[in-house]
C-alpha positions as CSV (number, residue, x, y, z in Angstrom):
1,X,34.1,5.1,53.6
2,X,37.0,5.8,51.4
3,X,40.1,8.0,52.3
4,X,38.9,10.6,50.1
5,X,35.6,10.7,51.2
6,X,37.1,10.9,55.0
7,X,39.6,14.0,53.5
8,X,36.3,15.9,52.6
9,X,34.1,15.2,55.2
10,X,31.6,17.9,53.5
11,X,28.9,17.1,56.1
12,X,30.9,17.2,59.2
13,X,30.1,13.9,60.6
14,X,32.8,12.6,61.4
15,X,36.0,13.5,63.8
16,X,39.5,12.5,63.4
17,X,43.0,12.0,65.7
18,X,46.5,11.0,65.0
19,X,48.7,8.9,66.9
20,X,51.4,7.0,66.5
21,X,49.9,4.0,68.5
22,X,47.5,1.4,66.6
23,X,44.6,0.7,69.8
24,X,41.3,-0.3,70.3
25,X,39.7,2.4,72.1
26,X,41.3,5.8,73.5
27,X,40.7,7.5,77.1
28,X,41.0,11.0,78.1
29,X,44.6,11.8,78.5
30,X,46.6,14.7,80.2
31,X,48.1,17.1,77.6
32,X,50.7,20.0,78.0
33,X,51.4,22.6,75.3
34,X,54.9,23.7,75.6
35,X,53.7,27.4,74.2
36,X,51.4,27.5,77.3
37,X,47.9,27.7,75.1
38,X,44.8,26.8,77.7
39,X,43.1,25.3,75.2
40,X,45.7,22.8,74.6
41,X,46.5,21.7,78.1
42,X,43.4,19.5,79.3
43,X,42.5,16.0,80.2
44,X,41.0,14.5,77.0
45,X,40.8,13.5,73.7
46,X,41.8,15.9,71.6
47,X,39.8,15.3,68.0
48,X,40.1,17.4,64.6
49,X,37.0,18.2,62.5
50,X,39.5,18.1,59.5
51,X,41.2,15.0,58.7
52,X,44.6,16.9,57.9
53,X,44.5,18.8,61.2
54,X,45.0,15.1,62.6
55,X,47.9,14.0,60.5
56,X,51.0,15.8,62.3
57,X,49.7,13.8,65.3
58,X,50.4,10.5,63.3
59,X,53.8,10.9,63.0
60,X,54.8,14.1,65.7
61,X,56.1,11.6,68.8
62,X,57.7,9.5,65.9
63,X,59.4,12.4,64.5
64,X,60.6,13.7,68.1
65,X,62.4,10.6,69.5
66,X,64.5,10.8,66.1
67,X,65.7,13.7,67.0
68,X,66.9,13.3,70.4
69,X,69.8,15.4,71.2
70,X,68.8,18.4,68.9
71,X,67.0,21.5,69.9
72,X,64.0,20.5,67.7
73,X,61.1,22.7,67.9
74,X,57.5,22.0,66.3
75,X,54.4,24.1,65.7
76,X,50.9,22.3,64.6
77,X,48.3,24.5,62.6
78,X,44.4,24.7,64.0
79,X,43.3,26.0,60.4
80,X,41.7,24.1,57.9
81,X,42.8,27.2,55.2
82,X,46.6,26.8,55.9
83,X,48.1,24.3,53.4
84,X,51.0,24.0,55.9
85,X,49.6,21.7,58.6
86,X,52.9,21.4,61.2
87,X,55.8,23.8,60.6
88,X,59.1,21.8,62.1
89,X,62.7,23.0,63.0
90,X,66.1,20.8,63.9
91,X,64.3,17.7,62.9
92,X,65.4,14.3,61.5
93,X,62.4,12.4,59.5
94,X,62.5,9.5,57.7
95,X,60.2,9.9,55.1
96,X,58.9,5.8,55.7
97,X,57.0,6.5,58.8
98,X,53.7,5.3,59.5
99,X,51.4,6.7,62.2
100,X,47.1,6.5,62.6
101,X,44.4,8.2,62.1
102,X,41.2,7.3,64.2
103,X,37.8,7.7,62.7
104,X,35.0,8.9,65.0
105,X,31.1,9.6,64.6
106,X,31.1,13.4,65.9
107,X,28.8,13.2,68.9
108,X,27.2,15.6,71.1
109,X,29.9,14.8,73.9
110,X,32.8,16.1,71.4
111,X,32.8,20.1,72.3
112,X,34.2,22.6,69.7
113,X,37.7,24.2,72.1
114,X,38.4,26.9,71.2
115,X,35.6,27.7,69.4
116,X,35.2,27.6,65.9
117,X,38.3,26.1,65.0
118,X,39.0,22.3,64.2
119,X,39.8,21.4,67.4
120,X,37.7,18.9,69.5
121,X,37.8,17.7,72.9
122,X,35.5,14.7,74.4
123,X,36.1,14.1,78.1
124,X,34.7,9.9,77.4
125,X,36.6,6.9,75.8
126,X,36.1,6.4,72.9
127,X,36.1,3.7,70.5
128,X,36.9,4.3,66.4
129,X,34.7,3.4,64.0
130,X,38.1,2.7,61.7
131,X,41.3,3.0,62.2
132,X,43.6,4.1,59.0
133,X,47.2,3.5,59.2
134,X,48.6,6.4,56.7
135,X,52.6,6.9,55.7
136,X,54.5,10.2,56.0
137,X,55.7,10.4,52.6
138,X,51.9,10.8,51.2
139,X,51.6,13.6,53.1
140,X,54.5,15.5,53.3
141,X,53.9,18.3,51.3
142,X,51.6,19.2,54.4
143,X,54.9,19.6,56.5
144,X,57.4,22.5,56.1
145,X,61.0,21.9,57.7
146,X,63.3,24.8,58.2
147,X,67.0,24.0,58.9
């Protein structure tokens, strides 16, 4: 499958998350939302049913541990209709960063949380069916940073 061809996903078969780590396989892991939102603080994988929903995950952790010391602030869109995909305040980037994106076939064990958005969770590890290393500056019109 080409990069494109993962962008559209027009049938739906396939689920997507960003990281900043290059592995074989991911498990379920503990996650916190600083903004409190249950459907973001769970032990698993959290998957996107839109490849740009998972891109801010490529680069987020990256993006943080720049900007130690500041009172940085970040907020991740769950719609596929907004063109912005992570809003970011008191920030430093580098525009050269490179993060992942793993490729999934979308099972039955991935549930849809909350529902109807693009937001996945599977409770199993999982291993990728391809991993794509991808570089901030392709996608940074997806990324809005106030000052």
């Amino acid at each position: 499958m080409s990069l494109e061809e993962y962008q559209e996903n027009k049938d739906g078969k396939y689920m997507f998350h960003g990281s900043i780590h290059k592995l074989d396989s991911l498990k379920p892991m503990k996650a916190t939302d600083s903004n409190g939102t249950l459907a973001n603080i769970d032990t698993a994988i959290f998957l996107s049913s839109d490849f740009l929903g998972a891109i801010p995950y490529a680069f987020k952790d990256t993006i943080r541990e720049c900007s130690k010391g500041l009172p940085w602030s970040f907020s991740v869109s769950n719609s596929k209709d907004n063109p912005i995909r992570m809003k970011m305040k008191n920030v430093r980037v580098d525009p050269t960063i490179e993060g992942y994106v793993y490729v999934f076939e979308k099972t039955g064990d991935m549930v849809n949380d909350p529902a109807g958005s693009i937001q996945y969770k599977c409770y199993k590890n999982l291993t990728p069916k391809q991993v794509l290393k991808v570089k901030y500056e392709d996608y940074a019109k997806y990324f809005e940073i106030e000052k």
